[in-house]
N, C-alpha and C positions, 0 to 999 in steps of 0.2 A: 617161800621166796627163793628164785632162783638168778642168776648170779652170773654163771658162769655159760660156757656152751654145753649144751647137750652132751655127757658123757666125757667132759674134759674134768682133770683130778686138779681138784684144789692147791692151789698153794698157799702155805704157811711159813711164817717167821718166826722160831722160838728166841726171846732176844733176851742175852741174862749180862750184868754186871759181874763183874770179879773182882772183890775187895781184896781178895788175898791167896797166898797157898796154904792146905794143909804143913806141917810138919813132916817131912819126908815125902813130899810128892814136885815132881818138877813137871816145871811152865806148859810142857809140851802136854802134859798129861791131862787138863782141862779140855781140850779139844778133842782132844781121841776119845773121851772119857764120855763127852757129850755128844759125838758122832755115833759112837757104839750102842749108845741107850737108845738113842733115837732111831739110828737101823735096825734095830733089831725091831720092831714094831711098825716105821713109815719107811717109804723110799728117801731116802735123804740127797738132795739137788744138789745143796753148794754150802758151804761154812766159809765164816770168815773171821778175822780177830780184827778188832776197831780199840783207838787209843779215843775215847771221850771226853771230852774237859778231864785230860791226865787221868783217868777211868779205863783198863782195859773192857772190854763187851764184847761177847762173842754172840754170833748170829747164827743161828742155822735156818737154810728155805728146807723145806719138806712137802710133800703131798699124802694130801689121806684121802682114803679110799670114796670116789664119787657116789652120794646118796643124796636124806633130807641136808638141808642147808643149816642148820641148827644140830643134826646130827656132827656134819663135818667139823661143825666149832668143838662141839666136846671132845672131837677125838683133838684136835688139835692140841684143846688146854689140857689133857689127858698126858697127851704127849710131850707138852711143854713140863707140867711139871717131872715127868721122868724122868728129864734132860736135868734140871735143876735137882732133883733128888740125887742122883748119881752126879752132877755137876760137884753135889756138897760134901762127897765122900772125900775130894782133892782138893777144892779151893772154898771161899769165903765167896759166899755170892749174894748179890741185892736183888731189889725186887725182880719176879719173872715178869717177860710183855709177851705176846702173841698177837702176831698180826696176822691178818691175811689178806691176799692180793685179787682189789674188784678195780675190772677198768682201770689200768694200770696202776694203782695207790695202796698202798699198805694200812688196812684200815684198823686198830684196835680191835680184838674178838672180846666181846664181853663176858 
């Protein structure tokens, strides 16, 4: 199934909740934290902090490397949980989501 244009790199949304901080780790450190993990394996596009129903959530768009379409997903949820593993080393975090983007819509990656 393909999706996208011809040779254009997917993109991705790794979206995680943050219930809380570690013990010795400040606010700013969540986002670097989860920038860093995540470039170091994907091109990383854009990050952002969101206050949700009084919920902070941090976003990051990313792109992985254009191949099978089902390929692309795993690296993505690959990538999502990295972000979330090193996410948990400084804060309390809830469920991970991964989206990706078809036809302008941010669809759930199963």
């Amino acid at each position: 199934m393909v999706f996208g244009r011809l040779g254009a790199m997917p993109s991705f949304r790794a979206i995680l909740k943050i219930s809380g901080l570690r013990p010795g780790s400040a606010p700013d450190s969540v986002m670097s934290t989860a920038v860093e993990a995540l470039g170091s394996i994907h091109l990383v596009e854009a990050n952002q902090l969101d206050i949700v129903g009084g919920v902070p959530q941090i976003s990051l768009r990313f792109t992985v490397e254009a191949g099978q379409y089902d390929d692309e997903n795993r690296q993505a949820r690959n990538a999502g949980m990295s972000v979330r593993h090193a996410v948990e080393s400084v804060a309390v975090t809830g469920p991970l989501r991964v989206t990706r983007r078809i036809r302008g819509k941010w669809i759930p990656v199963p």
